[in-house]
PyMOL Python script that loads the backbone (N, CA, C, O; Angstrom):
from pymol import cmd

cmd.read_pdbstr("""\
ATOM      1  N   UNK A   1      -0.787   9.660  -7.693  1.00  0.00           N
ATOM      2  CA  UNK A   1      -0.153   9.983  -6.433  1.00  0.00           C
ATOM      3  C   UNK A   1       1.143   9.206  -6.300  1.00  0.00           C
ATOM      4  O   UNK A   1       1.359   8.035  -6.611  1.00  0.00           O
ATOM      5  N   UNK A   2       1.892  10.034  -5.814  1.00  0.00           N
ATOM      6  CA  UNK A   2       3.196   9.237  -5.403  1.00  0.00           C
ATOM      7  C   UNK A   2       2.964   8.075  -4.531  1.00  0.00           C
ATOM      8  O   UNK A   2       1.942   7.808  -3.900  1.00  0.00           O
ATOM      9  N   UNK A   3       4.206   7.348  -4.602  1.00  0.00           N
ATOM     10  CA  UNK A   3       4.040   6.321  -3.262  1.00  0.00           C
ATOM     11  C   UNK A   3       3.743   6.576  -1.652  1.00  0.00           C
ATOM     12  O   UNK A   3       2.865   6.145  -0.905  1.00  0.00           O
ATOM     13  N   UNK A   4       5.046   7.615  -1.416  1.00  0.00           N
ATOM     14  CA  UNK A   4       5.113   8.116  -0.037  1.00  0.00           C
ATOM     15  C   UNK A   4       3.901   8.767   0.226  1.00  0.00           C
ATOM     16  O   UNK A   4       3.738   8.899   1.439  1.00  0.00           O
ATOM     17  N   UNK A   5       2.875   9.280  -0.535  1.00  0.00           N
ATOM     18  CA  UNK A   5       1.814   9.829  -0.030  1.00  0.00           C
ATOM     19  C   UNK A   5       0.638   9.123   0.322  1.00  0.00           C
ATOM     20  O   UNK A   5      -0.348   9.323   1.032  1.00  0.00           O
ATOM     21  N   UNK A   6       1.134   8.107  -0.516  1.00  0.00           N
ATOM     22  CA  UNK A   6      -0.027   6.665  -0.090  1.00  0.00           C
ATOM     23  C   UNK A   6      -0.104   6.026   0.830  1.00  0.00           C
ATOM     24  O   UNK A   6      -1.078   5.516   1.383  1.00  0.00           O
ATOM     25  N   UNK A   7       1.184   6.015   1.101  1.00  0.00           N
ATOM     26  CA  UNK A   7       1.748   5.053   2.358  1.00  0.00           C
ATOM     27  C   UNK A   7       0.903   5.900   3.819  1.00  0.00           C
ATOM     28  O   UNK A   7       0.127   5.478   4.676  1.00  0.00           O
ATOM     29  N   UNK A   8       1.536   7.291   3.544  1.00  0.00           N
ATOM     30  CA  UNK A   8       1.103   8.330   4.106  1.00  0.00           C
ATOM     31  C   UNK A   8      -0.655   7.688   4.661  1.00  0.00           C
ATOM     32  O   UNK A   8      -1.022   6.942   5.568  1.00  0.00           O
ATOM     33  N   UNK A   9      -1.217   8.284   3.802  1.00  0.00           N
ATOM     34  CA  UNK A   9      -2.844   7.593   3.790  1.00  0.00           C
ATOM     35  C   UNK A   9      -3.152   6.162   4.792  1.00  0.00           C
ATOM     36  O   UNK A   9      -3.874   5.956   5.768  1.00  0.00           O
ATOM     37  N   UNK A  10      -2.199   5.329   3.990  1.00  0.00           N
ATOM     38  CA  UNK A  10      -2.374   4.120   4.681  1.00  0.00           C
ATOM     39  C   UNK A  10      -2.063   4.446   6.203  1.00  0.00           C
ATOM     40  O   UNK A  10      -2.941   4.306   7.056  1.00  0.00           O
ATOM     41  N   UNK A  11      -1.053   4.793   6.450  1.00  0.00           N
ATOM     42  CA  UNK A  11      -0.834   4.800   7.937  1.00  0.00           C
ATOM     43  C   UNK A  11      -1.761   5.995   9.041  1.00  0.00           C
ATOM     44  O   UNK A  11      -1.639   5.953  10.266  1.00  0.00           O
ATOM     45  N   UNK A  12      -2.521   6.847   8.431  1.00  0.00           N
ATOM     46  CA  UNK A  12      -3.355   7.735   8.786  1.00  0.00           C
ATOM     47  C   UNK A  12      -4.626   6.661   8.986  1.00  0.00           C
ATOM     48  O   UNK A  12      -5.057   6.739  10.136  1.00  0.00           O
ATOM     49  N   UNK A  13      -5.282   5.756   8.227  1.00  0.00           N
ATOM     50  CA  UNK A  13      -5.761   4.794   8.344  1.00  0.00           C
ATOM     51  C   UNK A  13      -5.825   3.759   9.075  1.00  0.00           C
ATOM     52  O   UNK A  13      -6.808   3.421   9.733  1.00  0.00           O
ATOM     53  N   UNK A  14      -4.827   3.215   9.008  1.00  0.00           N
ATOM     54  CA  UNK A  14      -4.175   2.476  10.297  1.00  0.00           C
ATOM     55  C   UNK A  14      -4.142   2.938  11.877  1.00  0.00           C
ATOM     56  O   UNK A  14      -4.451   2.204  12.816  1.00  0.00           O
ATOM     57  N   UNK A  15      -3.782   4.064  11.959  1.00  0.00           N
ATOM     58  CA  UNK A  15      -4.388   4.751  13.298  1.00  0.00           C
ATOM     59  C   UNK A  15      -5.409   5.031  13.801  1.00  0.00           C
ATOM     60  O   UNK A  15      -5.625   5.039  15.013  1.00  0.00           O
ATOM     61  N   UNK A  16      -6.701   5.482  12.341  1.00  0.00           N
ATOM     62  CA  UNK A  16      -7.792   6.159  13.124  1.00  0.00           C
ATOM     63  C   UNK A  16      -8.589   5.181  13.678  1.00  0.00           C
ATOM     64  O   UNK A  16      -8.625   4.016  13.283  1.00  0.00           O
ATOM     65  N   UNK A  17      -9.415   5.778  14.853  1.00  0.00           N
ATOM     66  CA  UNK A  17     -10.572   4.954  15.516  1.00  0.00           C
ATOM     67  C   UNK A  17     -11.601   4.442  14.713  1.00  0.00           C
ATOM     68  O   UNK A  17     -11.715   5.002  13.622  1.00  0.00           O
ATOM     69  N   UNK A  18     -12.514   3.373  15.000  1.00  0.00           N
ATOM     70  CA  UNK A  18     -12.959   2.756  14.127  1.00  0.00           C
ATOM     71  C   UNK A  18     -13.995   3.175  13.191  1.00  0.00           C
ATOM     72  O   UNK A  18     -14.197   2.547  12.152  1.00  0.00           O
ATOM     73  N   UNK A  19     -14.916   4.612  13.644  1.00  0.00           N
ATOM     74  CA  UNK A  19     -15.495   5.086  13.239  1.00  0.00           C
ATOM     75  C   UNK A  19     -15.227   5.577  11.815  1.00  0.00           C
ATOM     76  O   UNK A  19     -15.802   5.377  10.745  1.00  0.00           O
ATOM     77  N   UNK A  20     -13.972   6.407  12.232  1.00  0.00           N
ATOM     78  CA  UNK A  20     -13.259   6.666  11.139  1.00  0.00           C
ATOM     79  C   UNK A  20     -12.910   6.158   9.883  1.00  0.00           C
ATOM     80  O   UNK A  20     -12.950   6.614   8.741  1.00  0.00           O
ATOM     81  N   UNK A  21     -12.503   4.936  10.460  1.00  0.00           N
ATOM     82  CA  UNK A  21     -11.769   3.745   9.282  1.00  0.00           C
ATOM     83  C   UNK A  21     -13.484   3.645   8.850  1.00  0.00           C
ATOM     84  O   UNK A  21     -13.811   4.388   7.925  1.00  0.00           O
ATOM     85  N   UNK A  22     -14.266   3.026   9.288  1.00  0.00           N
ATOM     86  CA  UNK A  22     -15.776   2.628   8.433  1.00  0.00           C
ATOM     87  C   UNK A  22     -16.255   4.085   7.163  1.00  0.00           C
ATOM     88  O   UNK A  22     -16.701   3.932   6.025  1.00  0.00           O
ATOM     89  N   UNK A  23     -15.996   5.234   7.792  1.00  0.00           N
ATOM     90  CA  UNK A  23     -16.223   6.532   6.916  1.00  0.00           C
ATOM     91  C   UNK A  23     -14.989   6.128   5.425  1.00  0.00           C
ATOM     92  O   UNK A  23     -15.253   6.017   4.228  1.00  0.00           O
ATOM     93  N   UNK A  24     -13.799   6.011   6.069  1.00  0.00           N
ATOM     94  CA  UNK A  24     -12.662   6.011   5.040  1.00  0.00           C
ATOM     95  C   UNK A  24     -12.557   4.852   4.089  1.00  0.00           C
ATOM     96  O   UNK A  24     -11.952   4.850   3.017  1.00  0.00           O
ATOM     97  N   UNK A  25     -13.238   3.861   4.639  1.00  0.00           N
ATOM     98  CA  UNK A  25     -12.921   2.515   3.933  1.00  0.00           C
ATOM     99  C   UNK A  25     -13.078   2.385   2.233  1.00  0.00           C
ATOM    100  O   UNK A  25     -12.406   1.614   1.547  1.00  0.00           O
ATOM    101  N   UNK A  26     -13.983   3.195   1.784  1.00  0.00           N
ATOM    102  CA  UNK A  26     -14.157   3.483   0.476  1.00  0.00           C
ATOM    103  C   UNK A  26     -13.024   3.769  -0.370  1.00  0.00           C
ATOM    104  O   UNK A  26     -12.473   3.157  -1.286  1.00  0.00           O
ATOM    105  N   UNK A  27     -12.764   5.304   0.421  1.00  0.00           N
ATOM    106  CA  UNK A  27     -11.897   5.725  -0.848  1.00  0.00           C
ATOM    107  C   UNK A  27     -10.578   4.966   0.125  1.00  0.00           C
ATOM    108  O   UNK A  27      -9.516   5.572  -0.016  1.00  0.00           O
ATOM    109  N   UNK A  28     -10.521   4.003   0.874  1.00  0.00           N
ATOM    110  CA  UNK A  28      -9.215   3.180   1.332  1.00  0.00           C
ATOM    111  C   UNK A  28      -9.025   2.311   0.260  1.00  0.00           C
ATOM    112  O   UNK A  28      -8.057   2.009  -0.439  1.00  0.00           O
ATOM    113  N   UNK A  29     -10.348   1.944   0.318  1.00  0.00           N
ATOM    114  CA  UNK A  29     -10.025   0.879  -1.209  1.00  0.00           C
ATOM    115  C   UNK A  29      -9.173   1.164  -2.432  1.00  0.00           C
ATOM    116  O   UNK A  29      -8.283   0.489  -2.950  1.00  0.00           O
ATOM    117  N   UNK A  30      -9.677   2.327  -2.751  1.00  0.00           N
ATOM    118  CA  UNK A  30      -9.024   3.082  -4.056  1.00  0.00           C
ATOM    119  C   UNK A  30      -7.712   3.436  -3.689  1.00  0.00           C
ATOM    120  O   UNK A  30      -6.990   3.724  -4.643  1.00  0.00           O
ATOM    121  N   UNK A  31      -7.259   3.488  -2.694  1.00  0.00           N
ATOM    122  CA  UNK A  31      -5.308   3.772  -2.490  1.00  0.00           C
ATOM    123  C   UNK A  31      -5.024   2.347  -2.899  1.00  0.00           C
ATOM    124  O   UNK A  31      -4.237   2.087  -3.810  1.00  0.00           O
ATOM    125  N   UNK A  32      -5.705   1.383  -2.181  1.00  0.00           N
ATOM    126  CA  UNK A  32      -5.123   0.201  -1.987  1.00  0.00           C
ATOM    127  C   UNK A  32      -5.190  -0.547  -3.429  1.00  0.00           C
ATOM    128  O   UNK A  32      -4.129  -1.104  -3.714  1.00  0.00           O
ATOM    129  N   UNK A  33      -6.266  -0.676  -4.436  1.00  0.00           N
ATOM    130  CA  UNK A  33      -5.619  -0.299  -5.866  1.00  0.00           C
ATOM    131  C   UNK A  33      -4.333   0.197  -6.338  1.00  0.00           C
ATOM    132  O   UNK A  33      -3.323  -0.453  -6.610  1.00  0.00           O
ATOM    133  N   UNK A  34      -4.584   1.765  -6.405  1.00  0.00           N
ATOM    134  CA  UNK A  34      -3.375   2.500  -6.559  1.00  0.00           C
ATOM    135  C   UNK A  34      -2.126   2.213  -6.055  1.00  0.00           C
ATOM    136  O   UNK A  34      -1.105   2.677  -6.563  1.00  0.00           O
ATOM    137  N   UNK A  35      -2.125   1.391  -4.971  1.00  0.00           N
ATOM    138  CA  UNK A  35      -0.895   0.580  -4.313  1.00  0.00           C
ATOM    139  C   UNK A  35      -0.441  -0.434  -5.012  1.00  0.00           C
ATOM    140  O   UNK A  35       0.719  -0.688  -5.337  1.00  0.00           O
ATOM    141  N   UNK A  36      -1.501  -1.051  -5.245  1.00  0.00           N
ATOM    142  CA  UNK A  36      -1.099  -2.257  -6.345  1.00  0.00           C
ATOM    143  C   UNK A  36      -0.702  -2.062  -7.710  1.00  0.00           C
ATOM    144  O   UNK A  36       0.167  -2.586  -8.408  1.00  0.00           O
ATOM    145  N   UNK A  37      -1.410  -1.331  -7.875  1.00  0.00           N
ATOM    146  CA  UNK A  37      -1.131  -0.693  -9.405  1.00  0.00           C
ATOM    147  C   UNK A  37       0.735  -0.185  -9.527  1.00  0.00           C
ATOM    148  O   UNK A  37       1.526  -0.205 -10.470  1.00  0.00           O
ATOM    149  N   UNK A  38       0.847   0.188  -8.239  1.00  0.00           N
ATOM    150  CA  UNK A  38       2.265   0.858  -8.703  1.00  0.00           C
ATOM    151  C   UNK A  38       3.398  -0.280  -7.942  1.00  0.00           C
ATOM    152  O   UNK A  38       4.604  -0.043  -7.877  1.00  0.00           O
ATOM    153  N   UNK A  39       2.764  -1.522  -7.401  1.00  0.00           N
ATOM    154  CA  UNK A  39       3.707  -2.397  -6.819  1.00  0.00           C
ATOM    155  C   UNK A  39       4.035  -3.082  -8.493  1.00  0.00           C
ATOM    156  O   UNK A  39       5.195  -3.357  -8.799  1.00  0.00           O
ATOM    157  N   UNK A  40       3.002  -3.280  -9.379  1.00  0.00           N
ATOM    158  CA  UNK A  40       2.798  -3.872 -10.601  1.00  0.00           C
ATOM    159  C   UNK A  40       3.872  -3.347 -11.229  1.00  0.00           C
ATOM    160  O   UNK A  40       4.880  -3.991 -11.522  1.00  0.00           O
ATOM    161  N   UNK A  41       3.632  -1.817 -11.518  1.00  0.00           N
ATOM    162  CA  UNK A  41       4.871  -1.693 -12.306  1.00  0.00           C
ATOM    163  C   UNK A  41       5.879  -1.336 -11.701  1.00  0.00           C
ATOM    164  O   UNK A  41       6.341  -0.255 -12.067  1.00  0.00           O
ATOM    165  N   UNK A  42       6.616  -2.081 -10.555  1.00  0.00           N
ATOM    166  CA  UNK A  42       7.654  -2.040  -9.669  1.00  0.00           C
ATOM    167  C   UNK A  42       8.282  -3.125 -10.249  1.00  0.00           C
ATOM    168  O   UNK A  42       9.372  -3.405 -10.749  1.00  0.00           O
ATOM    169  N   UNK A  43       6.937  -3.774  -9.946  1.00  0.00           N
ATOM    170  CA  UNK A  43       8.055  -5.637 -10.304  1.00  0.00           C
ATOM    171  C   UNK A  43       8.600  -5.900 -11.858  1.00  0.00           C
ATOM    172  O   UNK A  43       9.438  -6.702 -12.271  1.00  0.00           O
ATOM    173  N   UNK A  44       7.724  -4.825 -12.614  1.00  0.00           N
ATOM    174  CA  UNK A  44       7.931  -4.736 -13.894  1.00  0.00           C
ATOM    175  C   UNK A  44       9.444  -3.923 -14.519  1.00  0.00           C
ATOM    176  O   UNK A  44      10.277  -4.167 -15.392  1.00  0.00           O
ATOM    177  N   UNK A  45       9.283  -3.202 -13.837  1.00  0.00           N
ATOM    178  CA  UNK A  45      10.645  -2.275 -13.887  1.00  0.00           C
ATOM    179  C   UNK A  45      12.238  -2.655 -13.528  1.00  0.00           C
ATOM    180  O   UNK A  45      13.318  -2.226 -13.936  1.00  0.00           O
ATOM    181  N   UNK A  46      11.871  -3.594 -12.634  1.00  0.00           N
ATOM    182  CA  UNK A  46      12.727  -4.433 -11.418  1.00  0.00           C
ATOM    183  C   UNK A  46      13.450  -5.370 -12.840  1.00  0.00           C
ATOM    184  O   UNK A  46      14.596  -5.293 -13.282  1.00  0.00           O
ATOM    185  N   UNK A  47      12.490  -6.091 -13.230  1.00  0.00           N
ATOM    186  CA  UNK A  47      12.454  -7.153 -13.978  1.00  0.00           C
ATOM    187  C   UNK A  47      13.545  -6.804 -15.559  1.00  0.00           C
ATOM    188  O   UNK A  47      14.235  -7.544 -16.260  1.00  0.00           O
ATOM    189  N   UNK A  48      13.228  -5.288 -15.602  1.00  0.00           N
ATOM    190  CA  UNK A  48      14.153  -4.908 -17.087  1.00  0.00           C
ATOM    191  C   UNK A  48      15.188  -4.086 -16.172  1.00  0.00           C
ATOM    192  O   UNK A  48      16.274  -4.472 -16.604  1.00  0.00           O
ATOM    193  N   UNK A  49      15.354  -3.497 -15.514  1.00  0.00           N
ATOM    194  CA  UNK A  49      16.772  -2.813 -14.291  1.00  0.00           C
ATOM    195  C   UNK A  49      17.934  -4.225 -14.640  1.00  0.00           C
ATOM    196  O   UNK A  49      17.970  -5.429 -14.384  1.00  0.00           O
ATOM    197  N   UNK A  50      18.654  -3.378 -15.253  1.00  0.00           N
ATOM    198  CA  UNK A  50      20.120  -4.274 -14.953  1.00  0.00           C
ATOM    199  C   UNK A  50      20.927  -3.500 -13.784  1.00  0.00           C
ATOM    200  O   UNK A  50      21.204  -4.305 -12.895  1.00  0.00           O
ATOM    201  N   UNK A  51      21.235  -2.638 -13.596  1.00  0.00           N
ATOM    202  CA  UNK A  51      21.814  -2.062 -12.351  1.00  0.00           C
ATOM    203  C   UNK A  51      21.493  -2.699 -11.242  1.00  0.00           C
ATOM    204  O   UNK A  51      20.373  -3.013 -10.839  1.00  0.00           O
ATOM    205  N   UNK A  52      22.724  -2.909 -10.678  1.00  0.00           N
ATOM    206  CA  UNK A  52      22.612  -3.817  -9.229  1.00  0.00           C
ATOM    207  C   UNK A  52      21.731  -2.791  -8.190  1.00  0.00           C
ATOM    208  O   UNK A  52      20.698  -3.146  -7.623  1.00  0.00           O
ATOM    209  N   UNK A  53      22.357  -1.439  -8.060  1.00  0.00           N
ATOM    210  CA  UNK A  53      21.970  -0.341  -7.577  1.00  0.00           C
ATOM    211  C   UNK A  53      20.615   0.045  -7.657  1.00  0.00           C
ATOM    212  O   UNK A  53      19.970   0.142  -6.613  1.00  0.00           O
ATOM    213  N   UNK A  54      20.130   0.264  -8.675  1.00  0.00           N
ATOM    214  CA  UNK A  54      18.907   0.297  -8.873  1.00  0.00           C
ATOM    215  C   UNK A  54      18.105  -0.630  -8.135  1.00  0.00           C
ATOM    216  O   UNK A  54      17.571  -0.362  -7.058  1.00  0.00           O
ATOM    217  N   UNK A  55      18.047  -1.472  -8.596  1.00  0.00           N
ATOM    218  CA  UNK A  55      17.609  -3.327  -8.317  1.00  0.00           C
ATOM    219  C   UNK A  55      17.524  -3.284  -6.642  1.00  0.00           C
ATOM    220  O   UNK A  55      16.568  -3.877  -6.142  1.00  0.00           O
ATOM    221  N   UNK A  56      18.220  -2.794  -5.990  1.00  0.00           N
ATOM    222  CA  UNK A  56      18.247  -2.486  -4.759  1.00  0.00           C
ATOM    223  C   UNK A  56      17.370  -1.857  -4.182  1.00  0.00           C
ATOM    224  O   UNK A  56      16.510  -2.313  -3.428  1.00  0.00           O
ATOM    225  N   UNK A  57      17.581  -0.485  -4.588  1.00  0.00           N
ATOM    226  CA  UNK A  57      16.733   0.277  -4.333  1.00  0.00           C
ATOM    227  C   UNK A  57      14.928   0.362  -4.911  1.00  0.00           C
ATOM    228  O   UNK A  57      14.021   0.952  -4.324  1.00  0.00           O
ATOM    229  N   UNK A  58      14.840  -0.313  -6.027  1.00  0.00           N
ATOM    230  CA  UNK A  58      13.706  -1.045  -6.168  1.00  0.00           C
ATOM    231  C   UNK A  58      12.992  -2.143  -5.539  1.00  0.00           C
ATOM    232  O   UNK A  58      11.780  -2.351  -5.600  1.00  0.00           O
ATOM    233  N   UNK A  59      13.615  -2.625  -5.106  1.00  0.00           N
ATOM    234  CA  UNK A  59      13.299  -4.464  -4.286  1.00  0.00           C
ATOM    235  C   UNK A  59      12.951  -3.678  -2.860  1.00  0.00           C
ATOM    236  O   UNK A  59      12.172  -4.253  -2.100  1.00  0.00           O
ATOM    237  N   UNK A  60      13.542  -2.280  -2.432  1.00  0.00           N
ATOM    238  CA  UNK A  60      13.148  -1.394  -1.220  1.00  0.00           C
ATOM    239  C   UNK A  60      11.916  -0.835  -1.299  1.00  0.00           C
ATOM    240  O   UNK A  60      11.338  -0.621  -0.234  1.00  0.00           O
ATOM    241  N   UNK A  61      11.503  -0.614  -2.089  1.00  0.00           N
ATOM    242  CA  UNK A  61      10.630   0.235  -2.612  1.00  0.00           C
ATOM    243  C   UNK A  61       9.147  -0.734  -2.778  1.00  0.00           C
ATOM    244  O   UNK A  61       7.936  -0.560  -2.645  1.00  0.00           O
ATOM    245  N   UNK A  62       9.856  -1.570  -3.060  1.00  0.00           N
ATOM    246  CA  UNK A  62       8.685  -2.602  -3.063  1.00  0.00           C
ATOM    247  C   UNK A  62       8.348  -3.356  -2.151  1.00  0.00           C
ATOM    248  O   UNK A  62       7.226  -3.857  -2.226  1.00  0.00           O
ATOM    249  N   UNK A  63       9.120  -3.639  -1.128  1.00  0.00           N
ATOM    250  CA  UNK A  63       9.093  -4.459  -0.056  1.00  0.00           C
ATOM    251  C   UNK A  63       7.890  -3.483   0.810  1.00  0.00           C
ATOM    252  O   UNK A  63       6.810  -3.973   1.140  1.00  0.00           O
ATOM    253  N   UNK A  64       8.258  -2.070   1.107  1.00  0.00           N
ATOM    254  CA  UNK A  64       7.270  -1.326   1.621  1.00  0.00           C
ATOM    255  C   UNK A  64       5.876  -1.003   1.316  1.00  0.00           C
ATOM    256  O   UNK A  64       4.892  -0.877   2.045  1.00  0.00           O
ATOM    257  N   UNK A  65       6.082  -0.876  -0.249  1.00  0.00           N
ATOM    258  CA  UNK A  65       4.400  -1.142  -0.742  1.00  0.00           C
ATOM    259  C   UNK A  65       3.786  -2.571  -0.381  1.00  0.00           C
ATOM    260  O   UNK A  65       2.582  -2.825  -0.326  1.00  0.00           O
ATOM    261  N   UNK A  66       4.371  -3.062  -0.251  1.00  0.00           N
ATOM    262  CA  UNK A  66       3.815  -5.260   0.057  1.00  0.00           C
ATOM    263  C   UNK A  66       3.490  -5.062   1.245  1.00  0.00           C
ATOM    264  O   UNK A  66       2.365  -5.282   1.694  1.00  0.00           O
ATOM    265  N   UNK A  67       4.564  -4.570   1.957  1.00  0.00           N
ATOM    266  CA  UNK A  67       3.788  -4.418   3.919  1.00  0.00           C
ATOM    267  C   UNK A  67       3.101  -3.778   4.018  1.00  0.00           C
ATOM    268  O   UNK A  67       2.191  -4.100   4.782  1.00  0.00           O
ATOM    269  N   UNK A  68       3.021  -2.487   3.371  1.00  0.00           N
ATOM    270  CA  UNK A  68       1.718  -1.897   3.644  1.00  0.00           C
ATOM    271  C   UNK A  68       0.571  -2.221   3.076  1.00  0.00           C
ATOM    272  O   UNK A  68      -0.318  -2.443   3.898  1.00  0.00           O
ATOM    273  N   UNK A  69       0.279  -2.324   2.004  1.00  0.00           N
ATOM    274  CA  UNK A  69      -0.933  -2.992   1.490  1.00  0.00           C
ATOM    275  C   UNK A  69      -1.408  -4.037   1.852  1.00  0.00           C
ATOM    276  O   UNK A  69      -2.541  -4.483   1.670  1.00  0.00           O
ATOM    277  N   UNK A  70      -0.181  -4.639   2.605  1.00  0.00           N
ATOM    278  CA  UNK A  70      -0.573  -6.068   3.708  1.00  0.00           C
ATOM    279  C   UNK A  70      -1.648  -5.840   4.606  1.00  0.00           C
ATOM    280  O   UNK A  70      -2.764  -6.344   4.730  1.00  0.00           O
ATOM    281  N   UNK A  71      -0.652  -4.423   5.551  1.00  0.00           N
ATOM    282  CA  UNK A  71      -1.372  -3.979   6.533  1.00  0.00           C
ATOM    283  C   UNK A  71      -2.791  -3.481   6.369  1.00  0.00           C
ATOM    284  O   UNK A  71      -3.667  -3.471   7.234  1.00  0.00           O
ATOM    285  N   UNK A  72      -2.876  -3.042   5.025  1.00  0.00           N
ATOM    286  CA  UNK A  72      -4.471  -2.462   4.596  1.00  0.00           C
ATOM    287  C   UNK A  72      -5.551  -3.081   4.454  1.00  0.00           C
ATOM    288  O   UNK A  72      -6.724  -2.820   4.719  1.00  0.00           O
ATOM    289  N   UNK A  73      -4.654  -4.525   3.692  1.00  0.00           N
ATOM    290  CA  UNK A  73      -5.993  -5.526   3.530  1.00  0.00           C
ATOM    291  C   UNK A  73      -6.065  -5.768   4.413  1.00  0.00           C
ATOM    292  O   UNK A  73      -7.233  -5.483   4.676  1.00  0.00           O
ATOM    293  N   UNK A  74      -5.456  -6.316   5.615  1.00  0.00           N
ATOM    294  CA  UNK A  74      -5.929  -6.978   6.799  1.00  0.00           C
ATOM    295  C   UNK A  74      -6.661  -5.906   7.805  1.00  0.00           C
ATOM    296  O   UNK A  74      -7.387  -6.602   8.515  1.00  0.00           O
ATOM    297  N   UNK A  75      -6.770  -4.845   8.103  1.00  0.00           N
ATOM    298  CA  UNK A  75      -6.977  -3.787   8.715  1.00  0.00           C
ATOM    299  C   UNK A  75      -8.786  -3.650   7.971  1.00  0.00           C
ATOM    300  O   UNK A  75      -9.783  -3.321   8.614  1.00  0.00           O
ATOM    301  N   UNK A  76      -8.743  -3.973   6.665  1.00  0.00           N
ATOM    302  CA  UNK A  76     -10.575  -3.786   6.293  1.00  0.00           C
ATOM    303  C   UNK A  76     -10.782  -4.997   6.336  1.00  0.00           C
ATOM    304  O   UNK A  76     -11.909  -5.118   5.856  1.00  0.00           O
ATOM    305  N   UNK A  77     -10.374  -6.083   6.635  1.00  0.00           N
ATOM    306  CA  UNK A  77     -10.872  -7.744   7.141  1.00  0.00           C
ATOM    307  C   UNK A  77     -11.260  -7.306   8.209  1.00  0.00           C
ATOM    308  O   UNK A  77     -12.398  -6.876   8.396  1.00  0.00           O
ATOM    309  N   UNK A  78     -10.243  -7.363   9.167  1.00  0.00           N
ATOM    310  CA  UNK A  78     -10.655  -6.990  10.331  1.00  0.00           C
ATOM    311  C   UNK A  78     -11.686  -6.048  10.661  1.00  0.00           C
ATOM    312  O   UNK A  78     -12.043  -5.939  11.834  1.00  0.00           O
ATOM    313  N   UNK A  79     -12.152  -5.423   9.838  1.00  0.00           N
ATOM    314  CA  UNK A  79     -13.375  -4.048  10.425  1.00  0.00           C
ATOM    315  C   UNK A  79     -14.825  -5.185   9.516  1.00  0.00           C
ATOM    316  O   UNK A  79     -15.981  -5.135   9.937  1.00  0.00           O
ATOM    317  N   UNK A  80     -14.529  -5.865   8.608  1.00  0.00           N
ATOM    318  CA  UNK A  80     -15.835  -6.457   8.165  1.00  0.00           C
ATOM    319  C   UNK A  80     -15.796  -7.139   9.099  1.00  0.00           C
ATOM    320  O   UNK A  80     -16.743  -6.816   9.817  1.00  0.00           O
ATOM    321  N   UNK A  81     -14.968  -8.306   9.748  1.00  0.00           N
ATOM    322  CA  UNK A  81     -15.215  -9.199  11.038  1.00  0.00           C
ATOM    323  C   UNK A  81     -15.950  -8.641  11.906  1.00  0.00           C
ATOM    324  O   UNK A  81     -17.098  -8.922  12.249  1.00  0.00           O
ATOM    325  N   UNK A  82     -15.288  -7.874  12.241  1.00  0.00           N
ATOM    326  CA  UNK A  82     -16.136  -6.461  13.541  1.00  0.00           C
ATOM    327  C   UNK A  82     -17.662  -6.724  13.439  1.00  0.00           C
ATOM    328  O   UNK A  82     -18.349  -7.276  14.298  1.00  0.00           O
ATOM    329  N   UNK A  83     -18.109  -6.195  12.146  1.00  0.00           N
ATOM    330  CA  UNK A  83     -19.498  -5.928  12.127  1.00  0.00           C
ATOM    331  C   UNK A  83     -20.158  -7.216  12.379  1.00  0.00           C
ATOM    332  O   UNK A  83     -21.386  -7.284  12.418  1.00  0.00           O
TER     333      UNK A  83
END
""", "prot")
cmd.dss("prot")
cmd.show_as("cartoon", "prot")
cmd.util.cbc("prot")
cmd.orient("prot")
């Protein structure tokens, strides 16, 4: 899956009521992998990018996968606290 569709997910997540999030939390996990997985080879890519331009627009790209996956882990803390 692309990024934007993940993000997508995540923030569909982030909204629903709590019921919801406890049904979703499973396959939440598995984006939130897949999030990481592609922040991984962000920083990797970043790392061989000589283009300033690029480099830019990568370090963007990544900054948004970091907040959101922020927001994800803390969002299933918060629902195990709950219980």
């Amino acid at each position: 899956m692309k990024a934007p569709k993940l993000l997508k997910i995540v923030n569909r997540f982030l909204s629903a009521d709590k019921e919801k999030q406890y049904e979703q939390t499973k396959r939440f996990k598995e984006i939130l992998k897949k999030l990481k997985k592609k922040e991984n080879s962000l920083k990797d890519k970043l790392k061989k990018e000589n283009n300033d331009k690029n480099r830019k627009q990568i370090k963007k790209e990544l900054a948004i996968l970091c907040a959101q996956r922020k927001k994800g882990i803390e969002a299933i803390k918060k629902l195990k606290d709950d219980d």
